[in-house]
C-alpha positions in Angstrom: 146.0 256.0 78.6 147.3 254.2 75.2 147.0 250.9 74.7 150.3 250.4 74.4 151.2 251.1 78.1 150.8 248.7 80.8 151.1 244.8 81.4 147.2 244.1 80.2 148.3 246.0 77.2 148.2 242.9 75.1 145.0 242.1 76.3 143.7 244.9 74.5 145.3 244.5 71.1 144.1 240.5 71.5 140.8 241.7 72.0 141.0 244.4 69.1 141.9 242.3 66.9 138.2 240.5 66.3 136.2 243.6 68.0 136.1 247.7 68.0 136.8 249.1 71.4 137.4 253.1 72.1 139.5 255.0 73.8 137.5 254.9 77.3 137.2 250.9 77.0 140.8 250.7 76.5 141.5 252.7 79.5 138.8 250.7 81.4 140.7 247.3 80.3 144.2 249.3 82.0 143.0 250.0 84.4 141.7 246.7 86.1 143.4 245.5 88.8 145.7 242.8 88.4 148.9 240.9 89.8 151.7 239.6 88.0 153.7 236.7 89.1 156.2 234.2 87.1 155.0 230.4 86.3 157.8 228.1 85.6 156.8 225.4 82.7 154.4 223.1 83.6 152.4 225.1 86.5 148.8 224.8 86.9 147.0 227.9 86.1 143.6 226.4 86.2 142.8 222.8 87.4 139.9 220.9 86.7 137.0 220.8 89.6 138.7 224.1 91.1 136.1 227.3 91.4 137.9 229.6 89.1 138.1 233.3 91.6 140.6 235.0 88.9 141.4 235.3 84.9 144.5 234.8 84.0 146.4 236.8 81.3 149.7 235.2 79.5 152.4 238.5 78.9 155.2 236.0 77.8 156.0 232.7 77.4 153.1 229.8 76.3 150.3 228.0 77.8 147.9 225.4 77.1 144.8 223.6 78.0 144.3 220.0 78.8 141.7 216.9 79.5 142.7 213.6 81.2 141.4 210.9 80.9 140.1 209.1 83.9 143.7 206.0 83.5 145.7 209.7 83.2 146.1 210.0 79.3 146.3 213.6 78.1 144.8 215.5 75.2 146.1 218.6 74.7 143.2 220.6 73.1 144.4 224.2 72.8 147.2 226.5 72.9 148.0 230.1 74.2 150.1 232.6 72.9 151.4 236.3 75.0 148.2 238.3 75.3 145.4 235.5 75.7 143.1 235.4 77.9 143.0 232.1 79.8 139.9 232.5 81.5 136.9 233.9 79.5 136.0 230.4 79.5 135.3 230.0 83.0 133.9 233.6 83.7 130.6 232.8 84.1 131.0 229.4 85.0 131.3 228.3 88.7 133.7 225.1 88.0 136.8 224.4 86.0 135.9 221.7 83.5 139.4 221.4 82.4 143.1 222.0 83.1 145.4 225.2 82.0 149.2 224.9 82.4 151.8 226.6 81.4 154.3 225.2 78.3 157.1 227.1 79.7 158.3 229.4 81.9 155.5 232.2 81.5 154.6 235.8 83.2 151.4 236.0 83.8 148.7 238.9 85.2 145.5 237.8 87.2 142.3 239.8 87.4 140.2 239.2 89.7 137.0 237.4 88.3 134.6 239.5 89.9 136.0 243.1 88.5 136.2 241.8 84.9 132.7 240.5 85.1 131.4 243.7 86.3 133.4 245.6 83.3 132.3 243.4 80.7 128.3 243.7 81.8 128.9 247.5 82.3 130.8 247.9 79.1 128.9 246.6 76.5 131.5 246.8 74.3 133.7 245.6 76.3 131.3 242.5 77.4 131.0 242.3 73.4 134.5 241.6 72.6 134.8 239.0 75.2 132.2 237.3 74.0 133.2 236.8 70.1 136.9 236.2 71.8 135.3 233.3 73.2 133.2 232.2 70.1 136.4 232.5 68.2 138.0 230.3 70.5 135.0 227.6 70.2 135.9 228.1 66.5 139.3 227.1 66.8 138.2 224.1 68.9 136.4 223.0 66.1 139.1 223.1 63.4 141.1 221.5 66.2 138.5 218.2 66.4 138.0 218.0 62.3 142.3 218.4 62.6 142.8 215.3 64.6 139.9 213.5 63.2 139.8 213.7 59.9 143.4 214.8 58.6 146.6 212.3 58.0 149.8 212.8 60.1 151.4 215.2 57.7 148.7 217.1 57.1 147.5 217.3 60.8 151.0 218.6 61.7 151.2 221.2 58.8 147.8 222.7 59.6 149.0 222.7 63.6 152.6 225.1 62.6 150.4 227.2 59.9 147.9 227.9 62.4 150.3 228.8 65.4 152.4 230.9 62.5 149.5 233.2 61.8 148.7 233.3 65.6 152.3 234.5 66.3 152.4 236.9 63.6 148.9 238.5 64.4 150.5 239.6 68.2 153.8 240.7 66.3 155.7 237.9 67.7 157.4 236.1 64.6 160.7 237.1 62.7 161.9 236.5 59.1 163.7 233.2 59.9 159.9 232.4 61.2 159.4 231.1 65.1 160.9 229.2 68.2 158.5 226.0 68.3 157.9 225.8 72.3 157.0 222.2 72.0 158.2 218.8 72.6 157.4 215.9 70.2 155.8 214.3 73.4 153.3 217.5 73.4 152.8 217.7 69.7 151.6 214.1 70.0 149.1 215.1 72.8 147.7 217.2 70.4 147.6 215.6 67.1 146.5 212.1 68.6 149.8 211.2 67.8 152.7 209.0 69.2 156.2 211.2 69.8 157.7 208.3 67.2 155.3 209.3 64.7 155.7 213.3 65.1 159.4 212.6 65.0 159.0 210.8 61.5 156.1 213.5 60.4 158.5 216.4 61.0 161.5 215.0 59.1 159.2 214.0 56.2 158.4 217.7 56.4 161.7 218.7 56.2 162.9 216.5 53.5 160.1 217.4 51.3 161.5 221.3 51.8 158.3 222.8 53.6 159.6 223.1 56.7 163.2 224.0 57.7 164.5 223.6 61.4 167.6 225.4 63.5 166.9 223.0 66.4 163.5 224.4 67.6 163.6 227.3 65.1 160.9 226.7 62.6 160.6 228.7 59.0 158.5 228.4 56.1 160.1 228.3 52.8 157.4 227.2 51.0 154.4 228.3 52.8 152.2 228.1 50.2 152.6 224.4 49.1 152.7 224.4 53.6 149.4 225.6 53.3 147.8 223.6 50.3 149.2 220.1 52.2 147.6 221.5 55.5 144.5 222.3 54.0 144.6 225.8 56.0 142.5 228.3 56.0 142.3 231.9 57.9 138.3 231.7 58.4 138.0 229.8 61.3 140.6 232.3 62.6 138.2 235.3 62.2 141.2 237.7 61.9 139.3 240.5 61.2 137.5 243.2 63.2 133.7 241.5 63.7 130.9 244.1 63.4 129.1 242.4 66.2 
C-alpha cells in the first residue's frame, strides 16, 4: 500500500516530512482504523477538561487550538493545516488542557486513541516520528510566544502569513497567486494579541507598502523577501527537514 492511497494518507507525508518511515510503517499508518465525518466551522474537536478517547486527523479545511480565559477571552495559540494531527498532544495524557475547533467547515478522520498508542510503542519508528511531530510543534509554540511578545503589529502579522505560507506549501496546498487566508480579522487578533481594528490597519499598511497583495481573502507575496526581512522569519523553528532522530 502507497502512501498516496487512503484518507490518513496525509498523515503520512505530515509525518515524513520531519522523520524516515518505510514501506511497512506506512502501510501500518493506512491501515488504522478510523472514521470520517464532516465538522462545520467552529465545532469542537477537543474541549478542555474532556478525556480525550480518539485523535483527530484534518483531510481538508483548517483548525485551531484555543485557551480561555476564566471572564471568556480567547487566545488562539495554534493553527492546523490538512494532514495534522490534532491529537499527539493528548495521547498520553488523560485530560484535555485546552480546546481544538475547527476554522471552517473541515473533514476530519478519528483514530481511536488506543490503536495509535499501541502502533507508536510497537513501531518504533513510528512512535519516533510522532514524537519529533510533537517537539516540532512545542517549537512552533515557542516562536508563537516570542511572536506576540516581542514583535510590533506589522511584524507580528508578517511573520504569522510567512509562516502559514511555508506550511501550506510544504503539504502542496498553495498556488502561484499564493493562498486563501481562512481567517477573520476577529481571529487574527486572537492570535497576535491584537484588536480586529488594529489587524484591519496592520493589513492595509501591508498592502500599501506592496508586501502583501489581497483578492478579498486571496493572499500573494510579491515581495516575499523584503516579507520575510520585516517578519524577521526564519525556517529553523520549522524543522522542515527529515530529523535523523
Amino acid at each position: 500500500m502507497s502512501s498516496t492511497s487512503g484518507p490518513l494518507s496525509l498523515l503520512v507525508r505530515k509525518l515524513e516530512t520531519h522523520a524516515v518511515l518505510d514501506a511497512a510503517d506506512r502501510s501500518a499508518l493506512l491501515a488504522l482504523p478510523y472514521t470520517c465525518r464532516t465538522y462545520e466551522a467552529s465545532s469542537y474537536l477537543v474541549r478542555e477538561g474532556d478525556a480525550p478517547a480518539q485523535c483527530a486527523v484534518l483531510l481538508t479545511g483548517f483548525a485551531y487550538r484555543q485557551k480561555l480565559t476564566g471572564s471568556g477571552m480567547r487566545q488562539i495559540v495554534s493553527m492546523h493545516i490538512p494532514g495534522e494531527a490534532l491529537d499527539f498532544q493528548h495521547l498520553f495524557l488523560d485530560v484535555a488542557d485546552h480546546n481544538v475547533q475547527t476554522l471552517t467547515r473541515a473533514d476530519v478522520a478519528t483514530i481511536p486513541r488506543p490503536a495509535l498508542r499501541e502502533l507508536a510503542r510497537s513501531r518504533a519508528s513510528i512512535g519516533n516520528a510522532i514524537f519529533i511531530n510533537t517537539l516540532v510543534e512545542a517549537s512552533i509554540f515557542r516562536e508563537w510566544i516570542l511572536n506576540v511578545g516581542r514583535r510590533d503589529a506589522r511584524s507580528r502579522l508578517a511573520h504569522f502569513l510567512c509562516e502559514f505560507a511555508i506550511r501550506l506549501d510544504m503539504q502542496g496546498l498553495t498556488g502561484p497567486e499564493g493562498y486563501e487566508l481562512p481567517m477573520s480579522q476577529e481571529q487574527l487578533g486572537d492570535a497576535l494579541g491584537l484588536t480586529a481594528v488594529h489587524v484591519n490597519r496592520t493589513i492595509k499598511s501591508l498592502e500599501s507598502d506592496g508586501l502583501i497583495s489581497r483578492n478579498r481573502r486571496r493572499i500573494s507575496f510579491p515581495r516575499w523577501d523584503a516579507l520575510r526581512e520585516l517578519a524577521d522569519f526564519s525556517t529553523r523553528y520549522l524543522h522542515l527537514s527529515q530529523q535523523r532522530g
